[in-house]
N, C-alpha and C positions, 0 to 999 in steps of 0.2 A: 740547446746547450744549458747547463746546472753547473752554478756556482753555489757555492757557500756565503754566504755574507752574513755576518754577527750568528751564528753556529744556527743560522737558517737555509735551508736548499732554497736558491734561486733560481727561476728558469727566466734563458734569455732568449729573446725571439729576435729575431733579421729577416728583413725582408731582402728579395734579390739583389735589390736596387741599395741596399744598407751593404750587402754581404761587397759590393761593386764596388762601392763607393770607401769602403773601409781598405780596402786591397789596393788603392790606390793611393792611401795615404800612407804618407814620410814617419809621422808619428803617432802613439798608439792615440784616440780619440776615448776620453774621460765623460760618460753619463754618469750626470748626477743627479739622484732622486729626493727629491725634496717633499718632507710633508711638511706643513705650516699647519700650529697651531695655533686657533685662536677662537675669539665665537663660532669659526665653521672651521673645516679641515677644507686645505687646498692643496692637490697635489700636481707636481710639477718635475720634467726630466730640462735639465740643465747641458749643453754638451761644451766642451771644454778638452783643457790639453795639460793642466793642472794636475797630477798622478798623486797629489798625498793622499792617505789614505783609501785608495783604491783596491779593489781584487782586479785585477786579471783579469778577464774570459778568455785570451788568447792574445796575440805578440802588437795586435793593432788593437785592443778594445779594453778597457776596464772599467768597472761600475764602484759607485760608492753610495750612502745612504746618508742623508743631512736631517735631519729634522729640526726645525726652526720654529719659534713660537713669536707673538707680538707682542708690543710691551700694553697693548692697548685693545678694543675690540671698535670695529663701526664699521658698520655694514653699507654707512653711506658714501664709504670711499667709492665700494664697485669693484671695479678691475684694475684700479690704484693699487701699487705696493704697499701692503702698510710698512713700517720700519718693523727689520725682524731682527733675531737675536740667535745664536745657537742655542737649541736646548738640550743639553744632555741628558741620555737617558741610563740609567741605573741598567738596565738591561732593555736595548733597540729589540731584541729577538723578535717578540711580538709583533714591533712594530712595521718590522722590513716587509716590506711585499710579496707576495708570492709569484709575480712574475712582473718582466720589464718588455716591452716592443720598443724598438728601433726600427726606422724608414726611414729612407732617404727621397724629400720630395723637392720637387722644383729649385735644386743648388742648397739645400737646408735640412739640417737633422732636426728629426722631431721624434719625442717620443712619448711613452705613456706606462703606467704601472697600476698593478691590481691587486684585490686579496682575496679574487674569487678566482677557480680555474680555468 
């Protein structure tokens, strides 16, 4: 499936067990792709039921694109959140992904996004 997101083509991936599990739910299920910037790029899919700013892909599913920066850099957190911040971008285009997977494993969405094909 191809979305649009910030007048970028999105391609969306489902796995069987995603396409199942989506058709089962009440309401539509909200991925949200987050890049974090800071001394490193960390990217991350969020899932949620939260619909502002969302596209669609279809009656059960919509995507949206966060990008988030930190007020600070240190590498000796680890895998600690650092505090982030919305960063807005003058123009996301560049930024959005070129594609998103969605899975549904062991009772849990998990997902992932790229910018190669």
């Amino acid at each position: 499936m191809r979305i649009t997101l910030h007048d970028k083509s999105l391609e969306v991936r489902l796995t069987a067990a995603a396409q199942k599990a989506l058709a089962r739910r009440d309401t539509p299920l909200v991925a949200e792709m987050e890049l974090l910037f800071s001394c490193l790029l960390r990217k991350r899919v969020h899932f949620g039921e939260a619909a502002e700013l969302a596209v669609p892909v279809n009656d059960r599913l919509a995507v949206r694109f966060k990008p988030v920066m930190t007020r600070r850099c240190s590498v000796a957190e680890g895998g600690a959140a650092p505090p982030a911040e919305c960063f807005p971008l003058e123009n996301p285009r560049p930024y959005v992904p070129n594609w998103l997977a969605i899975d549904y494993r062991r009772g849990k969405w998990v997902g992932e996004f790229g910018y190669a094909g």
